[in-house]
N, C-alpha and C positions, 0 to 999 in steps of 0.2 A: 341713152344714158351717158353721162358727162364722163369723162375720165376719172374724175376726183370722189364722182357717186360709185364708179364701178370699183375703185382703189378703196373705198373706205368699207364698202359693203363687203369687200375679201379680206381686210384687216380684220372685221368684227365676226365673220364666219372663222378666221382662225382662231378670235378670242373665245368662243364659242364653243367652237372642238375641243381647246387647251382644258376648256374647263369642265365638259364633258370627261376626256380623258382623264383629268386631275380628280374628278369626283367617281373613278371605279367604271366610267362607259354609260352613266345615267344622272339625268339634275329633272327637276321639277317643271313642269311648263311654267311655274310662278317664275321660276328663274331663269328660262327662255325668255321669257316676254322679258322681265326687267332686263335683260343684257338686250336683247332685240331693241329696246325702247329705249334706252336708259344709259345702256352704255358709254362711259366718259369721250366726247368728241368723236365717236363711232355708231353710236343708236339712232335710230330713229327722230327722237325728239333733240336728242344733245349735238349731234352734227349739227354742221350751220347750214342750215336751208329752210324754207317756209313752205310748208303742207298744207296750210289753210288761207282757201279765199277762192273767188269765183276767176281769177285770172289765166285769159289764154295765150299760150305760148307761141311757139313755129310750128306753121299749115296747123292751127286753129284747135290744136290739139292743148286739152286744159293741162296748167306750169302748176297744176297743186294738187290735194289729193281728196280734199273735202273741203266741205263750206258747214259753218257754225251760222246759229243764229246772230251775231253780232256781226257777222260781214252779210247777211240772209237782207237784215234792213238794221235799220239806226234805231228805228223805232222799239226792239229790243231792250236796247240798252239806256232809253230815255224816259219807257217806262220802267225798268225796275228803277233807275234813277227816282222814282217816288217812293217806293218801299225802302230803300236805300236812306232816304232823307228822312222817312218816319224811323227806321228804327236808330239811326242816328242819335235822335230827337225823342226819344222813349229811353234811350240807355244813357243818354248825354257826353256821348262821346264824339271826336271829329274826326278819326282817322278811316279809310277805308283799304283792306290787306284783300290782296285780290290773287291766287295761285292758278297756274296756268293761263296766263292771260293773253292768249294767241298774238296776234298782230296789234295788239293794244285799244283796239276798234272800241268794246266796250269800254276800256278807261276812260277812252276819248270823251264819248259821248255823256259818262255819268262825270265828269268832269267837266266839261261844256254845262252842264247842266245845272248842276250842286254849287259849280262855284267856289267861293268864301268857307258854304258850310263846310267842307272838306279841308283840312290842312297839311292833310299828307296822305298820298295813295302809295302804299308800300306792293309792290310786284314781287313773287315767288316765282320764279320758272326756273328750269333747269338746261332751255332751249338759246345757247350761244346765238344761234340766229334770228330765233326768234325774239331775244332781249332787242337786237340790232333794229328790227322793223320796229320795236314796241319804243326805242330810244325813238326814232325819229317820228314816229307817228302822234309820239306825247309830248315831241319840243317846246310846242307851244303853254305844256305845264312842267317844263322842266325846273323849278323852282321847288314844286310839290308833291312831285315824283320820286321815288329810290326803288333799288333792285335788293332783296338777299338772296341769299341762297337756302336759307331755311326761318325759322321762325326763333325769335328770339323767348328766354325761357317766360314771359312776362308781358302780355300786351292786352290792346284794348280798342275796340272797335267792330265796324260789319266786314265782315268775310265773306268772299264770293268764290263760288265754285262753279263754273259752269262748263261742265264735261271735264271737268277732271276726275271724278271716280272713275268711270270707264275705263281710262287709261290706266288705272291701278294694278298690276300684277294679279293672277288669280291664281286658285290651286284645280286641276282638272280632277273630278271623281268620276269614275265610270262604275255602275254594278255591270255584271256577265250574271246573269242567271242568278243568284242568291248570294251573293260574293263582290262585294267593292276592290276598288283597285285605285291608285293617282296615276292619273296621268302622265308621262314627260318625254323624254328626248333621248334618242342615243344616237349611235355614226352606224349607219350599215355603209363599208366598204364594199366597192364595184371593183371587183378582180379583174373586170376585163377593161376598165379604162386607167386603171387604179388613182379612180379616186375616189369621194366618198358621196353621200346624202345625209339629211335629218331623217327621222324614222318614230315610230311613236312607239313607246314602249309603258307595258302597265305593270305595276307593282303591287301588292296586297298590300292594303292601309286598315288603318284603327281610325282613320280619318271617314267622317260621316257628312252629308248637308243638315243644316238645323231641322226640315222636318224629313218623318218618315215617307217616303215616296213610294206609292203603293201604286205598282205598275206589275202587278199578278204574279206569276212566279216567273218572268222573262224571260219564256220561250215560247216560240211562235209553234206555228199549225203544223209545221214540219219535225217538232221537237229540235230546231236548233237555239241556241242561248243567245236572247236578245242583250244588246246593250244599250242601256241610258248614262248619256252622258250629261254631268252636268258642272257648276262651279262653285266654289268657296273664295269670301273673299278679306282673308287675314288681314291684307294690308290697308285696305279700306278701312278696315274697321279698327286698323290701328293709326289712322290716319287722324278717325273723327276722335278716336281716347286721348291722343294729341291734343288735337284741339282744346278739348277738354278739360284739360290738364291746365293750357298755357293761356288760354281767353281768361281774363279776369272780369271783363264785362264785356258783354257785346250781343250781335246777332250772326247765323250761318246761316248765310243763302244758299244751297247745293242745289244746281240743275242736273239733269241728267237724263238718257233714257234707261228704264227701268219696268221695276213690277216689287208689290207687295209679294213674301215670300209664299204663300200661299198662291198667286198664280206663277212665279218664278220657278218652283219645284211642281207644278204640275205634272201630274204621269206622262200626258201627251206632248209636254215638251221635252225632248228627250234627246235631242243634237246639242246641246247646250244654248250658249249664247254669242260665243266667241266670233269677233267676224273682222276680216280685215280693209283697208281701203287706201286703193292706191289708183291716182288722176279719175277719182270721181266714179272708180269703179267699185264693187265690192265682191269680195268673196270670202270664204268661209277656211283657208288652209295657210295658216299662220309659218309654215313652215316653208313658205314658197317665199324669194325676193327678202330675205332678211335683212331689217336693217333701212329696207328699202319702200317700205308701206307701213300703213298704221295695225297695229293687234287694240281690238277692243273686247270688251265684254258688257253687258246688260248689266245695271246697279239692282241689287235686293236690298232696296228699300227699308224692309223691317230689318234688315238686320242695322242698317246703319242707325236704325231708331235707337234700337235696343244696346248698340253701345256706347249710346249717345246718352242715354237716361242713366243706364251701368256706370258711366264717369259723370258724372252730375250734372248733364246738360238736358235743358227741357225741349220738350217737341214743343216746338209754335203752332205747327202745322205742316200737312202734306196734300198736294192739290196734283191736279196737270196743270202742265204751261201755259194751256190754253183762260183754264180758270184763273191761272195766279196774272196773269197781264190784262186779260180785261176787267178782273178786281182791283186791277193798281191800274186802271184808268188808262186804257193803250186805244180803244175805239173813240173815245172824244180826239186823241190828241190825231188821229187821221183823219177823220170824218172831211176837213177840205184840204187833202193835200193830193195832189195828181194818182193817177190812175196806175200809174204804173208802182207807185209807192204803195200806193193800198193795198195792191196785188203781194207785194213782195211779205209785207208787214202782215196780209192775212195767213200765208203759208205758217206763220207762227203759231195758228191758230186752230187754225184746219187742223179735225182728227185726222186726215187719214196724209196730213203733211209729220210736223213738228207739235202740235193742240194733245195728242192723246199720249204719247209715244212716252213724248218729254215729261217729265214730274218734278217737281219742286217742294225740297223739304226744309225749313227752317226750325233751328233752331237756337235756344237762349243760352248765355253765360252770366253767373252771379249776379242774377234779377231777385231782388228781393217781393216778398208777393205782391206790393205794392207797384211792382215795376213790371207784370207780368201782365202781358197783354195778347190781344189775337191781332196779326199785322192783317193788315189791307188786304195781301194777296191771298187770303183765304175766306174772307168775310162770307164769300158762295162758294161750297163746294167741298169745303174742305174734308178729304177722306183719311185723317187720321186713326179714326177707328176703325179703318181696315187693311191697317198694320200688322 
């Protein structure tokens, strides 16, 4: 670890504690993860450094922490590049607002591609370093490129998400035996080195998941009280009421890995979903390297339907990855390109790669019913109705 990685990750462990101790000795894991993540010039994403891409560093050891489909192959981002252009050309709009846009990879390539159609691709991130890679890797459309910082009250265009829910803050619920609880964080002080750890601590909530989760009276065979953990996800869902609010025409691409809530809250899954990943590795204890690896969580699908139709945006459709790109035409555009490209390009594909995992939901802004259509990348498959 760098000097400047070790200095910034002890700054943001102090921000951390400060705010631990300023809020009574407990905060919410929703609010771990956004300072964990979030953090101004100290989180995870907001420090300047690049997390994502297949790049090996010193003695062959991988300089990143995961790889995205749009660094996985091009071919990702050249076929949504035609849904892109149909719904463009369905709302008659030319701008394309793209948030979280890792290393720019994708811009690149639906910009190489679209061309002319496009007259302005607006980037969201909140990532100092990663702006830096995205500057230079889109020089070559730097005429048709800008950065904000947020969304202006009023715009118009396709919107792309791809793995940015995940990244969204969550709230932890755990039941104990018949009894809910949230999740979050407090200091337990070590007397004998004096100094301290993160710790998980539970609190009684009024807070529920959207369905009942009927996982028996959670106690095992020994009569001790089992616990299901699971997540809730506020800010997601005020993410898409956003949207919602401030699209005045358009279309939203949202990629992600995910589940309809119905297998999301299944009884049997019961660790949650939260998982972390640092140089390619992953593990499940967000509480470990703060600062210093990615906190994810699994997207619940129906919910972000549902507050997606609650502020008046229509569902297009919801498919997997695998359906939405060979319905927007990803297998002609390979069929003669080298071997090693096909390989990369089919992992997209593949259940038991990126094909099942991955889901993709679109949806509409201020389409009149004349203007409402079924986009390409659901034409096969599409499982909306098991939202």
């Amino acid at each position: 670890m760098t000097p400047n990685r070790e200095s910034s990750a002890h700054e943001l462990e102090m921000l951390i504690k400060r705010e631990i101790s300023q809020a009574g000795g407990w905060i919410g894991f929703d609010r771990f993860m956004e300072l964990a993540l979030y953090a101004p010039n100290l989180g995870y994403y907001s420090a300047r450094r690049e997390p994502i891409g297949l790049g090996l560093g010193l003695g062959g050891r991988p300089s990143s922490d995961f790889v995205t489909a749009p660094q996985m192959s091009p071919w990702f981002s050249r076929t949504l590049a035609k849904s892109v252009l149909e719904a463009l050309d369905k709302t008659s709009t030319r701008e394309v607002w793209e948030f979280g846009a890792g290393t720019g990879e994708m811009a690149f390539e639906i910009l190489s591609v679209l061309g002319e159609r496009i007259e302005r691709y607006t980037i969201v991130d909140l990532s100092a370093g990663l702006k830096e890679a995205q500057r230079e890797r889109l020089l070559p459309f730097k005429d048709k490129v800008n950065w904000v910082s947020e969304l202006p009250q009023a715009f118009e265009g396709v919107v792309l998400g791809n793995e940015v829910l995940d990244a969204m803050p969550v709230k932890l619920l755990v039941k104990v035996g018949a009894e809910w609880f949230e999740r979050g964080v407090s200091l337990e002080d070590k007397a004998h080195s004096g100094g301290y750890s993160w710790v998980w601590s539970d609190r009684r909530t009024a807070l529920r998941p959207p369905l009942d989760i009927n996982c028996g009276d959670g106690v095992d065979q020994a009569g001790h009280s089992q616990e299901y953990l699971t997540e809730i996800h506020p800010q997601a869902n005020a993410f898409v009421c956003t949207l919602a609010e401030r699209l005045k025409k358009g279309v939203i691409f949202l990629i992600d890995y995910g589940f309809p809530e119905h297998e999301y809250y299944h009884p049997d899954r019961s660790g949650g979903t939260v998982m972390c990943h640092e140089l390619h590795r992953s593990d499940s204890n967000p509480l470990a390297h703060v600062g210093l690896k990615d906190i994810t969580a699994h997207v619940n699908f129906t919910g972000i339907a549902l507050s997606a139709q609650d502020a008046g945006l229509a569902v297009l459709g919801y498919t997997s990855q695998a359906h939405f790109l060979i319905n927007s035409g990803l297998l002609p555009l390979i069929v003669e390109r080298p071997v090693a490209e096909k390989a990369m390009a089919q992992k997209l594909i593949t259940e038991h790669e990126m094909g099942e995992l991955f889901k993709v939901i679109a949806l509409g802004a201020g389409m009149d019913d004349g203007l409402e259509w079924s986009p390409m990348g659901f034409s096969v498959g599409d499982r909306s109705h098991q939202l």
